[in-house]
MIBATOR-64637 format. One record per atom (N, C-alpha, C): atom name; x, y, z; residue number from 1. Coordinates in nm, 4 decimals, always signed. Each point is the difference from the previous one (the first is absolute). Example, Ala and Ser with C-alpha at 12.3 -4.5 7.8 and 13.67 -1.06 7.14 Angstrom:
ATOM atom        X        Y        Z  nr
ATOM    N  +1.3190  -0.5690  +0.7800   1
ATOM   CA  -0.0890  +0.1190  +0.0000   1
ATOM    C  +0.0900  +0.1200  +0.0000   1
ATOM    N  -0.0350  +0.1050  -0.0720   2
ATOM   CA  +0.0820  +0.1190  +0.0060   2
ATOM    C  -0.0770  +0.1090  +0.0730   2
END
This chain:
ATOM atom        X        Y        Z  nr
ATOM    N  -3.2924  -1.7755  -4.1421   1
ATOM   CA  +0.0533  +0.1239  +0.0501   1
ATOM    C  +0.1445  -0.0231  +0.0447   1
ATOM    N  +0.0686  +0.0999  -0.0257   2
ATOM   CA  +0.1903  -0.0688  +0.0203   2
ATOM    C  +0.0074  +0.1112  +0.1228   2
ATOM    N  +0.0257  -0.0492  +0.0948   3
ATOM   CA  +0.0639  +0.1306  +0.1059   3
ATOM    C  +0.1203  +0.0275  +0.0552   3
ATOM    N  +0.0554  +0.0845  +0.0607   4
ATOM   CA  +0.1667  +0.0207  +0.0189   4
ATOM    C  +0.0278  +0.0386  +0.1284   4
ATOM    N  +0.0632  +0.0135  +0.0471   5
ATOM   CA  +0.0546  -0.0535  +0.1514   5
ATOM    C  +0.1651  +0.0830  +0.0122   5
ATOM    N  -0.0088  +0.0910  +0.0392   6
ATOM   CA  +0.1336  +0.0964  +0.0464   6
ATOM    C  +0.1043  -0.1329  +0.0992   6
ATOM    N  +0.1455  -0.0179  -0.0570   7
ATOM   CA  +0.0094  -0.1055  +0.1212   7
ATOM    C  +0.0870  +0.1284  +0.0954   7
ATOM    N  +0.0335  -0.0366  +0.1038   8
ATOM   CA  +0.1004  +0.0728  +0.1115   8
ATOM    C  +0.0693  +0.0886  -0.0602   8
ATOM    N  +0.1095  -0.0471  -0.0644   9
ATOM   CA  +0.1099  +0.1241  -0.0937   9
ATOM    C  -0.0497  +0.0628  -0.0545   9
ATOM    N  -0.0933  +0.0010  -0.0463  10
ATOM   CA  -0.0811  +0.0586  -0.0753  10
ATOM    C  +0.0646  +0.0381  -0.1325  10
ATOM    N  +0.0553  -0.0946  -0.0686  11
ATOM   CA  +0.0832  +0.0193  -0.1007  11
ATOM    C  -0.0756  -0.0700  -0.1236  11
ATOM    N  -0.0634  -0.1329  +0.0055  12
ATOM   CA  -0.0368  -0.0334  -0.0882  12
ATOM    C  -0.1699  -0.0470  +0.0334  12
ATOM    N  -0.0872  +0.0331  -0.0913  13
ATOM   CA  -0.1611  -0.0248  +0.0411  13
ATOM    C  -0.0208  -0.1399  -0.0578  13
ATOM    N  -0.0551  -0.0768  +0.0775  14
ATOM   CA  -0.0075  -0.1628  -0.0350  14
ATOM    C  -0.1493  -0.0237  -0.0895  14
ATOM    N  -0.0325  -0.0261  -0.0856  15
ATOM   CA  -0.1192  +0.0093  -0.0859  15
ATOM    C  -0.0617  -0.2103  -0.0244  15
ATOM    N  -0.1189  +0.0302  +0.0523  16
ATOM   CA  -0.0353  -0.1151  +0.0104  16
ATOM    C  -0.1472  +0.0227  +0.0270  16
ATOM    N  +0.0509  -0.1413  -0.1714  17
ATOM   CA  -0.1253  -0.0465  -0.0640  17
ATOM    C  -0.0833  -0.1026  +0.0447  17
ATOM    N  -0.0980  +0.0434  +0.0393  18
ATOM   CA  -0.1029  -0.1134  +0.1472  18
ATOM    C  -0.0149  -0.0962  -0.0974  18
ATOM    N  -0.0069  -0.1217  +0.0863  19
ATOM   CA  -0.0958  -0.1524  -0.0926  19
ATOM    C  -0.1682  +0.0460  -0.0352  19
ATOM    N  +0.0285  -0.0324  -0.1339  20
ATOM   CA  -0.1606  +0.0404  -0.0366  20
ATOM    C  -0.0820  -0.1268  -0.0633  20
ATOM    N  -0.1090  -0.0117  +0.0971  21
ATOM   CA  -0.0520  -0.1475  -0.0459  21
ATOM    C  -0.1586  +0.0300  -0.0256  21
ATOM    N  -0.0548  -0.0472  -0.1294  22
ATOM   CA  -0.1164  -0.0043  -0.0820  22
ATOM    C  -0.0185  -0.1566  -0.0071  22
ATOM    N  -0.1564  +0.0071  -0.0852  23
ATOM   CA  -0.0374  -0.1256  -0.0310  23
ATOM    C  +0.1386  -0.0220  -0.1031  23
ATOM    N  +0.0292  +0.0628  -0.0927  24
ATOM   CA  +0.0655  -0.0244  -0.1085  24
ATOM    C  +0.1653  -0.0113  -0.0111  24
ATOM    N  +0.0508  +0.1225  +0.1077  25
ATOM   CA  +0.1568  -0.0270  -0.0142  25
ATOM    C  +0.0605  +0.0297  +0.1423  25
ATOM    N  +0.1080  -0.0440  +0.0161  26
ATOM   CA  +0.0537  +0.0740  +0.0848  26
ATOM    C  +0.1627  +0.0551  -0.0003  26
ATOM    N  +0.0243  +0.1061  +0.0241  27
ATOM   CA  +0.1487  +0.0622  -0.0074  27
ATOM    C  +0.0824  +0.0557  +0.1053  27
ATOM    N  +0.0869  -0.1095  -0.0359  28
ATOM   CA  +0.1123  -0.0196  +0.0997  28
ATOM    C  +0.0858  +0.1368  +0.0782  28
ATOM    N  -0.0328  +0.0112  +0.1018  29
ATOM   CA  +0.0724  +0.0998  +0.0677  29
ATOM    C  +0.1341  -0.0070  -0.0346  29
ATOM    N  +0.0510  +0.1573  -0.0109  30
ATOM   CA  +0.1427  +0.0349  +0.0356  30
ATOM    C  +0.0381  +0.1028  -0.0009  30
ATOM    N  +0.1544  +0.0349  +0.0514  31
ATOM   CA  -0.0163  +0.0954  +0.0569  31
ATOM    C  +0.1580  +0.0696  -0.0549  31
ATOM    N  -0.0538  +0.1091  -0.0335  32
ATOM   CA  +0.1853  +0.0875  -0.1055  32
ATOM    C  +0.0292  +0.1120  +0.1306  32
ATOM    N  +0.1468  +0.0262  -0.0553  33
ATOM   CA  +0.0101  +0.0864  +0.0776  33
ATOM    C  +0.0700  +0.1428  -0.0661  33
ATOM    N  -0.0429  +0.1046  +0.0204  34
ATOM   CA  +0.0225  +0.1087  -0.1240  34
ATOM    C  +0.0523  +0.1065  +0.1061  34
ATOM    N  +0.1533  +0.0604  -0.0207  35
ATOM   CA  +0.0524  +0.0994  +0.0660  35
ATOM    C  -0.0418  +0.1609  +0.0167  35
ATOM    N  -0.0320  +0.0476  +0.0911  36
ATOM   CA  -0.0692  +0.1004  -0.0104  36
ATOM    C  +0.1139  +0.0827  +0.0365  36
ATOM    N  -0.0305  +0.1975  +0.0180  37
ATOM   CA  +0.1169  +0.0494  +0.0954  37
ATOM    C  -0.0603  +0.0042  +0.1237  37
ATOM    N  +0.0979  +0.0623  +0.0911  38
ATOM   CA  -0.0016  -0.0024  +0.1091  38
ATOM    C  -0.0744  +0.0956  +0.0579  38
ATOM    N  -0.1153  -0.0005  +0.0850  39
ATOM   CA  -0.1264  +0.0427  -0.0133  39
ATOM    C  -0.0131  +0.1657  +0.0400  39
ATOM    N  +0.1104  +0.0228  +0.0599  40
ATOM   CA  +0.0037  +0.1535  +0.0252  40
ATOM    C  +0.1455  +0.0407  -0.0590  40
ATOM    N  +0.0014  +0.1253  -0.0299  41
ATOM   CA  +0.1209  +0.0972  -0.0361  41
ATOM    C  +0.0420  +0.0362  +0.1255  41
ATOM    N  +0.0934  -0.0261  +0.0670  42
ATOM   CA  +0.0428  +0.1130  +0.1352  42
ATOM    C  +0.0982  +0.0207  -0.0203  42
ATOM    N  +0.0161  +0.1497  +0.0241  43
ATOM   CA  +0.0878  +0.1116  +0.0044  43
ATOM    C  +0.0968  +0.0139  +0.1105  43
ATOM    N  +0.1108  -0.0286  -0.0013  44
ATOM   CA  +0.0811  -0.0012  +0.1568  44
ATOM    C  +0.0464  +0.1607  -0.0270  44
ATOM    N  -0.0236  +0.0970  +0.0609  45
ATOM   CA  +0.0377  +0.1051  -0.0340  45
ATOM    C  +0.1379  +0.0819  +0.0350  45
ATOM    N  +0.0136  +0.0116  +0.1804  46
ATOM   CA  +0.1055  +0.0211  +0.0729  46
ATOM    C  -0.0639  -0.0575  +0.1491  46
ATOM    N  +0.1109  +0.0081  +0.0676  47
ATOM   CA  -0.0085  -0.0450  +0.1635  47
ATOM    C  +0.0334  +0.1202  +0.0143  47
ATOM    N  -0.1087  +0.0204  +0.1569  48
ATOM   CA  -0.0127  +0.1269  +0.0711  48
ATOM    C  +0.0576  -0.0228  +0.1621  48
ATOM    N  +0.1421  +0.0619  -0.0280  49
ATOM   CA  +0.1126  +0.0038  +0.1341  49
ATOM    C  -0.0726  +0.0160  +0.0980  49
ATOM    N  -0.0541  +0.1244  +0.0053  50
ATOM   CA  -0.0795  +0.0605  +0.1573  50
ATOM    C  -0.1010  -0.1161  +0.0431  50
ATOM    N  -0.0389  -0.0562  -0.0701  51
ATOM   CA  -0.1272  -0.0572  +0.0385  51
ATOM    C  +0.0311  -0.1898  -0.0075  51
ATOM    N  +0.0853  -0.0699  -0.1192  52
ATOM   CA  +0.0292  -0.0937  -0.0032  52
ATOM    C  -0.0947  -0.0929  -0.0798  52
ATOM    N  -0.0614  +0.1191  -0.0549  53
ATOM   CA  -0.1558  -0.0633  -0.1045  53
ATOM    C  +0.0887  +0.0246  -0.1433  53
ATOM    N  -0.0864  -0.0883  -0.0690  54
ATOM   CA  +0.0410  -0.0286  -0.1544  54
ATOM    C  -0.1211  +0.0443  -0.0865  54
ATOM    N  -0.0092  +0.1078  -0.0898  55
ATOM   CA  -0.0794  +0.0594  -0.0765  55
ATOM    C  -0.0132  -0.0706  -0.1370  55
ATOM    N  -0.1452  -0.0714  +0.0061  56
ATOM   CA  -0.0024  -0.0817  -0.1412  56
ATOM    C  -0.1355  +0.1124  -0.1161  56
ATOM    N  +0.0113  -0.1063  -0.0345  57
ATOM   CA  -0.1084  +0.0763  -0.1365  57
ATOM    C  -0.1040  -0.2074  -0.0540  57
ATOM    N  -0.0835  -0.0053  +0.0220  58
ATOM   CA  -0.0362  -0.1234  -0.0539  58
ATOM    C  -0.1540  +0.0136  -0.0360  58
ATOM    N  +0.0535  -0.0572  -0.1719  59
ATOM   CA  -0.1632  -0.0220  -0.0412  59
ATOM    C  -0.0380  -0.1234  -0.0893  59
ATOM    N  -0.1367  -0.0617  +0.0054  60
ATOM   CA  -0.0270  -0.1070  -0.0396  60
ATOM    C  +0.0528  +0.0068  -0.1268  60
ATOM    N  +0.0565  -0.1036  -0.1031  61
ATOM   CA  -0.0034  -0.0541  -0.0958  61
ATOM    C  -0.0891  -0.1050  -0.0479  61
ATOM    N  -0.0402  -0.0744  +0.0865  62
ATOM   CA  -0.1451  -0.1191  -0.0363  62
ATOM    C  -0.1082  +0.0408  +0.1293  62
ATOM    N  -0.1328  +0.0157  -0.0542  63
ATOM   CA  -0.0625  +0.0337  +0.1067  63
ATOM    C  -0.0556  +0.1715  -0.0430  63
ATOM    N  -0.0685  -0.0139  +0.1227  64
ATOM   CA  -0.0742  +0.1299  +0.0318  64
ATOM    C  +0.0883  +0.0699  +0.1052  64
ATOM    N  -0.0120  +0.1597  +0.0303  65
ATOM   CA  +0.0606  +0.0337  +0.0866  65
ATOM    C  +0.0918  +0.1318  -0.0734  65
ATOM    N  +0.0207  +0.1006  +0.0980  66
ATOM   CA  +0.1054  +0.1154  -0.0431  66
ATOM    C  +0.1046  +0.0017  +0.0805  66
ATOM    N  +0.1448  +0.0942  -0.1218  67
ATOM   CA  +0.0781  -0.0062  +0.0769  67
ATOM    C  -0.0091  +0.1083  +0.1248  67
ATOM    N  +0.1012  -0.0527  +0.1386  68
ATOM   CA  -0.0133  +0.0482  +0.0940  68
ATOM    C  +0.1214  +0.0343  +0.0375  68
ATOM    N  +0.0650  +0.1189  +0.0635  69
ATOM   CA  +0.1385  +0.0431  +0.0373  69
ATOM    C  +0.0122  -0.0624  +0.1742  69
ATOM    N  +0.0734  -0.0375  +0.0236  70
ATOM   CA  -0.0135  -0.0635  +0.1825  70
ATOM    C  +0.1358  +0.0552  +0.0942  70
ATOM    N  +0.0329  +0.0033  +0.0693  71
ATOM   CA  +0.1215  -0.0144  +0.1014  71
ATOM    C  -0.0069  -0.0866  +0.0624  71
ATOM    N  +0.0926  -0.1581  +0.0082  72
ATOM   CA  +0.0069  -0.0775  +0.0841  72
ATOM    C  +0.0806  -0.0527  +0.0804  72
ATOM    N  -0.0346  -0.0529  +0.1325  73
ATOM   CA  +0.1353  -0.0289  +0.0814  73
ATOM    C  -0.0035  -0.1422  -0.0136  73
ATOM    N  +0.1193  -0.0610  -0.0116  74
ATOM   CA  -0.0199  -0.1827  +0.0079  74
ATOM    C  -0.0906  -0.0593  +0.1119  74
ATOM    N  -0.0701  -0.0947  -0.0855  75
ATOM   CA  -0.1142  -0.0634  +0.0595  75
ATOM    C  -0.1378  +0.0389  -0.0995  75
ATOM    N  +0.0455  +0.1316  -0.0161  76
ATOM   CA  -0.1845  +0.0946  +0.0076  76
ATOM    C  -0.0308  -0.0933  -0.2011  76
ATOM    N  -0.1125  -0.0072  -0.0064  77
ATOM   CA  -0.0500  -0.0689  -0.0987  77
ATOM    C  -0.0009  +0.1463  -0.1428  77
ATOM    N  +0.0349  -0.0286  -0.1059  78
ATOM   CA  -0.0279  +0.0638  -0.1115  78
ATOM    C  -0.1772  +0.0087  -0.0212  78
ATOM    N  -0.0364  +0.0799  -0.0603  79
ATOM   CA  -0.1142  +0.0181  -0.0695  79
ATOM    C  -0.0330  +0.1065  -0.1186  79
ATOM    N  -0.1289  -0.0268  -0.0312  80
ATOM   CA  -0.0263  +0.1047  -0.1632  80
ATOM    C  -0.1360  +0.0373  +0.0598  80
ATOM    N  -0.0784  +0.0902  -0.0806  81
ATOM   CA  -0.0917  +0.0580  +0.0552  81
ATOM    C  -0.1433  -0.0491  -0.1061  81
ATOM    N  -0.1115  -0.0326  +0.0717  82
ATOM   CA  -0.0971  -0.0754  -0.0657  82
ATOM    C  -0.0761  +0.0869  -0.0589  82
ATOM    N  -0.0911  -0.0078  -0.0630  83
ATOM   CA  -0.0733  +0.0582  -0.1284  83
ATOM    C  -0.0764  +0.1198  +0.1510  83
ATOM    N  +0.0019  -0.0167  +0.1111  84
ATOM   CA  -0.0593  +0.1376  +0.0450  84
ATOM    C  +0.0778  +0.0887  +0.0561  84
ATOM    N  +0.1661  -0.0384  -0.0157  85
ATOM   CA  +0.0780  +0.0689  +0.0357  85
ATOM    C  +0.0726  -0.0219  +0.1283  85
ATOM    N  -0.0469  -0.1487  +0.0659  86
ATOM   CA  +0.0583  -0.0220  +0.1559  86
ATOM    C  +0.0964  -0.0783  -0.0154  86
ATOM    N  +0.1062  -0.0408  +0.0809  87
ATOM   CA  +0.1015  -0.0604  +0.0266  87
ATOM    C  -0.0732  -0.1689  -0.0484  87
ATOM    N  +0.1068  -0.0784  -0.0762  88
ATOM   CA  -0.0392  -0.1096  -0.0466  88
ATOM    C  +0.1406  -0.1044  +0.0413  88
ATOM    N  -0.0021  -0.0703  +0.1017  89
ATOM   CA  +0.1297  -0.0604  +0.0215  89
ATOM    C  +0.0072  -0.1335  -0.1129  89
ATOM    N  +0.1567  -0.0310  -0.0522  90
ATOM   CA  +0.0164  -0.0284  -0.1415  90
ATOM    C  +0.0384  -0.1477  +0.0237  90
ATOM    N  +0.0376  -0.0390  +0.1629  91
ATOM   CA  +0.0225  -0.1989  +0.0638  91
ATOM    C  +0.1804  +0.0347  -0.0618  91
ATOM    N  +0.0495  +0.1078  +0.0658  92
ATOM   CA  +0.1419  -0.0263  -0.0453  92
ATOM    C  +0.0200  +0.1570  +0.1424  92
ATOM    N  +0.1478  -0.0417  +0.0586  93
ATOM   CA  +0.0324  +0.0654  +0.1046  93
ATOM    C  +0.1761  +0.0325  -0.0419  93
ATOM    N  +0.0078  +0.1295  +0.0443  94
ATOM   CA  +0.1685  -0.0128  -0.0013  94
ATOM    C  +0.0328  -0.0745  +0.1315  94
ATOM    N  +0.0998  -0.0646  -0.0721  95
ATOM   CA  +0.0463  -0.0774  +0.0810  95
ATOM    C  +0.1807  +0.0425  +0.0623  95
ATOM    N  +0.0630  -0.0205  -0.0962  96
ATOM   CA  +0.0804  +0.0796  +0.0730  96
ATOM    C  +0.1049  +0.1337  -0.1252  96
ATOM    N  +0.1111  +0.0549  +0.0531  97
ATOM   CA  +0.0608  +0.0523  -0.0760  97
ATOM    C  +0.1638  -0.0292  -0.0354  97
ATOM    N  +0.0361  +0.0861  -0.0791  98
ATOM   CA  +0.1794  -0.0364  -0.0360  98
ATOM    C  +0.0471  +0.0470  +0.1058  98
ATOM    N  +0.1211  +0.0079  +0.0383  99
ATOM   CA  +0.0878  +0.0725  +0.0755  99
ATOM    C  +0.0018  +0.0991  -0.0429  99
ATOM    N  +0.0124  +0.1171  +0.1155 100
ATOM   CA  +0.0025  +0.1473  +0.0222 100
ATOM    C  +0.0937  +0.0392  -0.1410 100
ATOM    N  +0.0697  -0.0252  +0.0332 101
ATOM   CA  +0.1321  +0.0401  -0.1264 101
ATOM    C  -0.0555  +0.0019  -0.1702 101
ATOM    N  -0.0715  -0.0967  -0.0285 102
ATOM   CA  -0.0551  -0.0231  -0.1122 102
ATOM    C  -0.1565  +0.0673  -0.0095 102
ATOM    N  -0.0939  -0.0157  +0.0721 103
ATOM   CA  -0.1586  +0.0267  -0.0190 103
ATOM    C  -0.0138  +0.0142  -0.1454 103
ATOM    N  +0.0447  -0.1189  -0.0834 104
ATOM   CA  -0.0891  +0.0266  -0.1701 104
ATOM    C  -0.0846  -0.1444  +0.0100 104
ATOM    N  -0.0405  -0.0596  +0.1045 105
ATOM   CA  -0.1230  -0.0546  -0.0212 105
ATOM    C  -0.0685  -0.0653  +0.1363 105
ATOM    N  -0.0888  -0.0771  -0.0130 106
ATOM   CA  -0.0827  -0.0408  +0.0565 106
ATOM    C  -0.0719  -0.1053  -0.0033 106
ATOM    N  -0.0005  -0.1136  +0.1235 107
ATOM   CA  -0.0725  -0.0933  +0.0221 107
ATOM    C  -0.1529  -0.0210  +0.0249 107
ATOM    N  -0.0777  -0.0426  -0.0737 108
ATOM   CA  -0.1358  -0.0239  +0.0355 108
ATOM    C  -0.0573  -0.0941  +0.0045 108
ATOM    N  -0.0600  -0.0549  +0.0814 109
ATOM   CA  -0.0476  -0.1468  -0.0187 109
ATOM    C  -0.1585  +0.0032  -0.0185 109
ATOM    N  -0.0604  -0.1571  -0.0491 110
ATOM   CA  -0.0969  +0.0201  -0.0418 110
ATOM    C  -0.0424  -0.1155  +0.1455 110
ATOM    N  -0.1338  +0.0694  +0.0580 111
ATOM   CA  -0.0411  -0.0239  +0.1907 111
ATOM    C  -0.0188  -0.1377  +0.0060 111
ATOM    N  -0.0756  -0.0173  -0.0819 112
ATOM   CA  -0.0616  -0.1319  +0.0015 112
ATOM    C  +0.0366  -0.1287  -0.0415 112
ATOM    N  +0.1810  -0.0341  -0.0858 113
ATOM   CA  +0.0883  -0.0714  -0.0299 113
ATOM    C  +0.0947  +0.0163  +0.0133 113
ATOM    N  +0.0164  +0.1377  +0.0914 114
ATOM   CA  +0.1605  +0.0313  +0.0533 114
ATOM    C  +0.1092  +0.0343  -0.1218 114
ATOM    N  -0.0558  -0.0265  -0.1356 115
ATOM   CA  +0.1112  +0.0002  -0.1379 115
ATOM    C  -0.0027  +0.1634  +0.0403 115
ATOM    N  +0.1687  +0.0070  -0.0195 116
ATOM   CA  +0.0521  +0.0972  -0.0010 116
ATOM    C  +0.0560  +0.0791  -0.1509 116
ATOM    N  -0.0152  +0.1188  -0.0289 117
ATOM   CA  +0.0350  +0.0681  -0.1335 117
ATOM    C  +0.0593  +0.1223  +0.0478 117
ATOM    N  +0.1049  +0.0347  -0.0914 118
ATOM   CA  +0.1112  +0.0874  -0.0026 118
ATOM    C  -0.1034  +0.1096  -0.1015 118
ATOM    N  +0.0352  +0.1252  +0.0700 119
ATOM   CA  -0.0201  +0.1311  -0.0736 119
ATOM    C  +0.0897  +0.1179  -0.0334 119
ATOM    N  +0.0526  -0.0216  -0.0809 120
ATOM   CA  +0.1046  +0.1441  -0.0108 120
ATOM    C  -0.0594  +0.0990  -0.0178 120
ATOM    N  +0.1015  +0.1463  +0.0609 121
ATOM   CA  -0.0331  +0.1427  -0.0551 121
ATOM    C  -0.0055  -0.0046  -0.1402 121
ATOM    N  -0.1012  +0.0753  +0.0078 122
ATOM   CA  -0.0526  +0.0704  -0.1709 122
ATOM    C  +0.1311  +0.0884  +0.0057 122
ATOM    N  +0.0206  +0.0378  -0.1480 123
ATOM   CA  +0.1005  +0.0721  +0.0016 123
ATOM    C  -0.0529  +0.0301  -0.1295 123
ATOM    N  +0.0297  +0.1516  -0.0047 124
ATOM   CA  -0.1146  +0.0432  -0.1210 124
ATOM    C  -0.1352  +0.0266  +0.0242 124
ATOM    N  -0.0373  +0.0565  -0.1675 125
ATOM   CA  -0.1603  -0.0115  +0.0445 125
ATOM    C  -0.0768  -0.0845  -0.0796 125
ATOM    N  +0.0906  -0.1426  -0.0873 126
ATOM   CA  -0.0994  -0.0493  -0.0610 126
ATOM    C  -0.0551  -0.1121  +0.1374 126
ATOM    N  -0.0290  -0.1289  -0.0945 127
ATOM   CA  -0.0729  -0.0854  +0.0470 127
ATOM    C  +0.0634  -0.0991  +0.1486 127
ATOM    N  -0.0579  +0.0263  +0.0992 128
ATOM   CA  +0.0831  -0.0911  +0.1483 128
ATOM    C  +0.0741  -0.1342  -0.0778 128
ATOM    N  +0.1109  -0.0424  +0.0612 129
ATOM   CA  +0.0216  -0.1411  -0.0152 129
ATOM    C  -0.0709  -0.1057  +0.0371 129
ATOM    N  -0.0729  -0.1201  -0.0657 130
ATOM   CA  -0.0712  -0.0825  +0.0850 130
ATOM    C  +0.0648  -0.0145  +0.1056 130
ATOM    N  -0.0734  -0.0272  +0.0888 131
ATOM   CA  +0.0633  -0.1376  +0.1342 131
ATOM    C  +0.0939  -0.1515  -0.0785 131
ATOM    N  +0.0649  +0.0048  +0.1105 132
ATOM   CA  +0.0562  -0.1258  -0.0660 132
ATOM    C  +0.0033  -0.0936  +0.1012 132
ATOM    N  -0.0498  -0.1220  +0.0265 133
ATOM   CA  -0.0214  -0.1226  +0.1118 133
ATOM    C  +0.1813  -0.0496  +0.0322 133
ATOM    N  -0.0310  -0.0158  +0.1243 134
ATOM   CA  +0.1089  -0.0495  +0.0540 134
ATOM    C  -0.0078  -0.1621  +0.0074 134
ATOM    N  +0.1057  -0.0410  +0.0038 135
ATOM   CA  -0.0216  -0.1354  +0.0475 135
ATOM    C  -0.0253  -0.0495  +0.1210 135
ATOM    N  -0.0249  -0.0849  +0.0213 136
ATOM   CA  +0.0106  -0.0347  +0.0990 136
ATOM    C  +0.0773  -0.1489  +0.0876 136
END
């Protein structure tokens, strides 16, 4: 049985082939690594002056789950909505934003490795820009 393992970035799924041992043979573990996309679409839409919340749009690309429209203030965690329709938090938080002057994107980090990814405004109505990882 080969099983796969989401790592942190969630950028690439690690696939690994267990040691399999019989009377007759045995085959050598190893382990590939195959680029996936980036597991949700999010929509940076506009920042909301009065309030200081950022209006996204985000829906799974790998996985189960629908898209969900949100308003968030930095800190507050992104999410998509689960097969019964409730809030599904996605392990990624805005983190912070551009300067006032600019607002065409947005910082989000992912909670649990601190990796941080850049989100620009959609502009248009085709497809969001991926995230793009910062360095660090």
């Amino acid at each position: 049985m080969t099983t796969a393992e989401l790592d942190p970035e969630k950028r690439f799924i690690k696939w690994k082939v267990p040691l399999v041992e019989t009377k007759t043979a045995t085959v050598e573990s190893e382990e590939k690594k195959i680029e996936t996309p980036f597991p949700y679409a999010i929509r940076l839409k506009w920042r909301m002056p009065t309030t200081g919340k950022f209006r996204f749009d985000v829906e799974p690309t790998l996985g189960e789950g629908k898209k969900a429209e949100q308003e968030l203030a930095i800190g507050e965690e992104l999410f998509i909505k689960d097969k019964d329709g409730k809030d599904k938090g996605i392990g990624y938080k805005l983190s912070d934003k551009t300067p006032k002057e600019q607002d065409d994107y947005v910082i989000i980090e992912h909670i649990k490795s601190g990796r941080k990814w850049r989100v620009d405004r959609a502009k248009g109505i085709g497809s969001p820009p991926p995230p793009t990882r910062l360095k660090e």
